[in-house]
C-alpha positions, 0 to 999 in steps of 0.5 A: 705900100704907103711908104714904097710910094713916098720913096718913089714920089720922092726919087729922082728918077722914073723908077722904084729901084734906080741904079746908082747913077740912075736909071734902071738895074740890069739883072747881070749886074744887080745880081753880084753888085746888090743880091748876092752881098744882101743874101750874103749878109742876111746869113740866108745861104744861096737864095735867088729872088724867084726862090724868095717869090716862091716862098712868099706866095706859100706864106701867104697861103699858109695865111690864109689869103684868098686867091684872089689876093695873091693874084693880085699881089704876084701880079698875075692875070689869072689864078692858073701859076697859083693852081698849077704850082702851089694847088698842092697847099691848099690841099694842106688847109683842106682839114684845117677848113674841115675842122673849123666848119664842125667846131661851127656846127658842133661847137667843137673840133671835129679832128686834132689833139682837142678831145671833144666836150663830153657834156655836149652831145652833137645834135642830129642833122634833123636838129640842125638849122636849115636855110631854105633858098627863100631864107637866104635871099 
């Protein structure tokens, strides 16, 4: 980001990315004149920008970036495209989450290949801590 900024403090012209006599890139001619000889080069096979967009925004969740972030990184105004297209890898993570919350609670993984500690037993819900509403304000 700091060293996107630097270019673009520093360049001629009024925009991040400039054609090579200045100005902005048309997409007919960014296209066969930059894309395709970068994806060719990169040994990618034929890849479109909006394919690499999407690609991101599914690492980035794989991550584990909140929604707010990607939003905001994807330029969006609200999380409806993040729902609506990309809902389903949440999904993915919901176990994940699940997992994670009972290693917190009992110390151990609650699914996966990890075979829990026999030595410990999971207390009771009755042992659990609770946190009354008072507790937490």
């Amino acid at each position: 980001s700091n060293l996107l900024r630097a270019e673009r403090d520093e360049a001629a012209g009024e925009f991040v990315f400039e054609a090579p006599r200045g100005g902005f890139l048309r997409y007919h001619s960014f296209r066969p004149r930059f894309w395709n000889p970068a994806v060719e080069a990169s040994g990618l096979g034929a890849v479109t920008p909006h394919e690499l967009r999407h690609s991101h925004v599914a690492m980035l969740i794989r991550q584990g970036w909140t929604e707010h972030e990607i939003v905001v990184r994807m330029g969006w105004t609200s999380s409806t495209m993040l729902h609506s297209v990309y809902g389903h890898l949440f999904e993915d993570h919901q176990r994940d989450r699940v997992a994670k919350l009972g290693g917190e609670i009992y110390g151990e993984p609650m699914f996966g290949d990890a075979e829990p500690n026999a030595s410990s037993a999971r207390p009771a819900v009755s042992q659990l801590p609770t946190v009354r509403v008072a507790d937490a304000r």
